[in-house]
N, C-alpha and C positions, 0 to 999 in steps of 0.2 A: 504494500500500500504506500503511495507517494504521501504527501506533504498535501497537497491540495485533495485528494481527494478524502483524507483525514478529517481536513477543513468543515468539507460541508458534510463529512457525516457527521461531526461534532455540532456542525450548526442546524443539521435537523432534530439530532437530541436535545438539542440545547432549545430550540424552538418548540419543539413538542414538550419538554419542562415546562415553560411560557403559555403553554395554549393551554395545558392540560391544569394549572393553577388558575387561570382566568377560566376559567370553563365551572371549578369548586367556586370561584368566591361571585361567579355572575350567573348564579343559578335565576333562575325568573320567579324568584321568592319578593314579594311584595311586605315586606318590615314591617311596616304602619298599619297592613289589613288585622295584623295580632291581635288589635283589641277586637275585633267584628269575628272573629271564633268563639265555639263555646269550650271552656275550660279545657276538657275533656278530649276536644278536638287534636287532633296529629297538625300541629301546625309548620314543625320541621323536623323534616327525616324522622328519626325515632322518638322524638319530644312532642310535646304536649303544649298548647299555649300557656297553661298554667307551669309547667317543667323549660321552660322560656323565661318567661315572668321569672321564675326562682331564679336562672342562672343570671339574667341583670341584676336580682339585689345583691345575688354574693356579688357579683363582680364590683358593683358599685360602693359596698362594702370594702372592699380590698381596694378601689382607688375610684373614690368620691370626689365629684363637682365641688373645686372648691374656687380660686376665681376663674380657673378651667374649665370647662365639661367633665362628665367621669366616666365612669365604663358604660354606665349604661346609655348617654349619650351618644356615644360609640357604638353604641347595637351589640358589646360583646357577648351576652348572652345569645342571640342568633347564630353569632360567628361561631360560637363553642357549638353549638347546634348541628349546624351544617356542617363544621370537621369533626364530631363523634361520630355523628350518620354516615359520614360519605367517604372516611377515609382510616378509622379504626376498624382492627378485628373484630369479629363475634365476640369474645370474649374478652375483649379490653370494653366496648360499649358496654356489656354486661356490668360488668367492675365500675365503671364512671355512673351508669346508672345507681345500681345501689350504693355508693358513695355519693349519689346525691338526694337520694332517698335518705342516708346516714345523717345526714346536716340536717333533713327535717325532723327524724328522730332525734337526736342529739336536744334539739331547739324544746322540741315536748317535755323530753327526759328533765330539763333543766329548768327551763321557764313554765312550763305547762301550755306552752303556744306553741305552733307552726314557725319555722324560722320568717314568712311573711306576716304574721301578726304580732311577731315579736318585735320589739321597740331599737330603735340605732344601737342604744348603749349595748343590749342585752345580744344583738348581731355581732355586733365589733369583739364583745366579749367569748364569744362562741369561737369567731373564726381566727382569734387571737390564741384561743386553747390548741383547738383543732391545728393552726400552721407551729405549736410549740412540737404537738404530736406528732406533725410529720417529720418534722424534724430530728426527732428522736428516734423516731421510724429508721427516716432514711440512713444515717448513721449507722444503725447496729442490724439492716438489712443485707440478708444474701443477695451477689450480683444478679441470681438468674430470678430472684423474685420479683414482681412487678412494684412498681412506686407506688405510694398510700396516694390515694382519692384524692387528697386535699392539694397535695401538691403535683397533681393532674390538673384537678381545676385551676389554680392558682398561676400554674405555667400558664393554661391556655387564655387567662382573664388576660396578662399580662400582653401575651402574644396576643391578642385579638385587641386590646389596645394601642398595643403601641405599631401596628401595623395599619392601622385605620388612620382618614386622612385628619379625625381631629385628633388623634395620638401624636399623630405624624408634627403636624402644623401647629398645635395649639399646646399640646403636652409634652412635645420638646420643642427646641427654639433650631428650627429651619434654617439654614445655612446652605442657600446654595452655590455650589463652589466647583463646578464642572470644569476638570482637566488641569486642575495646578494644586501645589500644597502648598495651603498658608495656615495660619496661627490664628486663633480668637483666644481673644482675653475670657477667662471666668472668673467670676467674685462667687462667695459663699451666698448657697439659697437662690442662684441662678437655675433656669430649668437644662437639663444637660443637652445635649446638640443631637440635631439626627440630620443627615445629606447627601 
């Protein structure tokens, strides 16, 4: 195989990576019909409008509108939606499912309410336990075991934030700097750079 024609077989892989991720995140899923389902309803891939709902308040939980937009802003609960549905195992969706079924219970076991009827303080406090847990988890975990639920969710809150255009734009400070390397000044409490 020459040089050139390594090229463009690289550049058809490389383009079909491209089409084949714009294809997951441009599904013909309409965001804002959410509210106009009935709870119960399959509103994306293997979730439920109401299992939607939950996964914006964690997210928004783990990173709240504050003079920013926050997760839920960002639709991240959707985005977790449509990559558990459409590009997990059988058997990882299973686990994220009941890991998120786990936060509901958890939220019962503690407060006596659903983690959506439960109050900010009593959220924060939960999901504060729950990411000390995984943490402990992850540590004293065998390589070939799967990650705790918590820090499944919490990657993908993250990921689905800061890949979104108000993560992008608004939740770091946009610098665009096409084709040379230069230097920006940071002061402390600055939002960090993304470009």
């Amino acid at each position: 195989m020459n040089r050139r024609e390594l090229l463009q077989r690289s550049a058809l892989v490389f383009g079909g990576t491209l089409l084949g991720a714009e294809s997951i995140l441009a599904k013909n899923i309409d965001w804002d019909q959410l509210d106009n389902l009935p709870d119960d309803s399959k509103a994306i891939g293997l979730f439920s409008k109401a299992q939607v709902k939950l996964l914006n308040e964690i997210a928004e939980t783990i990173l709240p509108a504050t003079d920013i937009p926050g997760a839920k802003d960002a639709k991240t609960g959707q985005f977790i939606a449509v990559i558990v549905s459409d590009c997990y195992e059988p058997d990882d969706q299973k686990r994220f499912m009941e890991g998120l079924a786990t936060i509901d219970a958890e939220s019962i076991k503690r407060y006596g309410k659903k983690y959506m009827k439960s109050s900010a303080a009593m959220r924060t406090d939960l999901l504060t336990e729950l990411d000390s847990e995984q943490k402990a988890f992850q540590k004293t975990k065998a390589k070939e075991t799967p990650s705790h639920y918590f820090k499944v969710i919490k990657d993908l809150v993250l990921w689905g934030y800061f890949t979104s255009e108000i993560g992008v734009m608004q939740g770091l400070r946009y610098v665009e700097l096409p084709g040379r390397y230069t230097t920006e000044d940071y002061k402390k409490g600055d939002h960090a750079y993304s470009g």
